[in-house]
C-alpha positions, 0 to 999 in steps of 0.5 A: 500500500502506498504511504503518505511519505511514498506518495509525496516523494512520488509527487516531489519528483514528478514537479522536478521532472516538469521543471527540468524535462527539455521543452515541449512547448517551445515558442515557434513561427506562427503560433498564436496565444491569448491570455488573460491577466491581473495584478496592481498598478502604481500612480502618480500625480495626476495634475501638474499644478496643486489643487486647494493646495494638494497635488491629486494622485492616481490611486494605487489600484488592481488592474486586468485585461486580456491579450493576444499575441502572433509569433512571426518567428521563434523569437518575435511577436506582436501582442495586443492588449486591451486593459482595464484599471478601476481606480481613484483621484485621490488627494482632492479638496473633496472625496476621492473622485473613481477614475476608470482607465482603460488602455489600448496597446500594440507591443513588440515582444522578443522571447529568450530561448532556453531550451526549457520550459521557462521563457524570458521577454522583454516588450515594448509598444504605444496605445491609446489611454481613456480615461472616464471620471465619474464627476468633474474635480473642482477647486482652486488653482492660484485662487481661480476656481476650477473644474477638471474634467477628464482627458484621452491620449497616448500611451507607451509602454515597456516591460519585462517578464517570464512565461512558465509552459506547463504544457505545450499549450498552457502557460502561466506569466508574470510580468512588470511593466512601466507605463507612460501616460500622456495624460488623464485630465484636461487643461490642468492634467500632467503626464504619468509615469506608473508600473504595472505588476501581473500574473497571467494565464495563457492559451498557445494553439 
């Protein structure tokens, strides 16, 4: 009869084996992923003159999206993203306004290839950044009375991550990311630096 201790040495080596086996699902030309993704993004400000005497900030905030990616060779790909971050503009005169930013990207991606299971990227690419503000924000700014209201406008974007492929399908990422946003509000609103750290689960066919 098997043991306990039996059985979890048979599973400690089975996981060795997964680890160390030589790769099944190595990146090839042509193949095709999608994925879907979730983890935190870090703000900044979001204006670039005080406000009542505060400077509002981009809320830190949980962010998700989905992705799809092309492998024009067994070291390139094109990916495109569609995100999604429901955060907040805090540091107001009042309370903290929600601000929905969502972000469109096409990023070039260049695989490392190890000969293992584990495959290291960078990437890098531009989009478009909408951002909608559930009211506007008002005060002063030099004694003027002020109402902001949301702004679109570009993005770029570069990261780098690690897929793990735990079959030749099946993958498990994860990723950070820095961010460049034009900006999120008008007249007023300054460009923001963020960072972007994910998890994710993806579909190679």
């Amino acid at each position: 009869m098997l043991t306990t201790k039996q059985g979890l040495t048979g599973l400690t080596a089975l996981a060795l084996l997964a680890v160390t086996a030589p790769a099944m699902a190595q990146v090839k030309a042509g193949d095709q992923e999608v994925s879907a993704y979730a983890g935190e993004m870090f703000g900044d400000d979001v204006t670039d003159k005080d406000l009542s005497g505060k400077t509002p900030k981009l809320d830190d905030e949980f962010t998700y999206g989905i992705r799809y990616a092309y492998s024009f060779t067994d070291r390139w790909a094109l990916e495109l993203s569609l995100g999604e971050t429901p955060t907040a503009v805090t540091d107001l005169p009042t309370k903290d306004i929600d601000l929905d930013l969502t972000t469109l990207d096409v990023n070039a991606v260049y695989q490392f290839d190890l000969g293992s299971r584990w495959v290291p990227y960078v990437t890098a690419g531009a989009g478009y950044a909408i951002a909608d503000l559930d009211k506007p924000i008002v005060g002063t700014i030099n004694g003027t009375p002020v109402s902001i209201t949301d702004d679109d406008g570009y993005t770029l974007n570069a990261g780098a991550g690690v897929k793990f492929y735990a079959n030749d399908h099946f993958s498990v990422r994860a990723e950070a990311r820095y961010r460049y946003v034009d900006s999120v509000l008008q007249d007023v609103g300054s460009s923001l630096s963020t960072v972007e750290t994910t998890l994710g689960a993806a579909w190679k066919f």
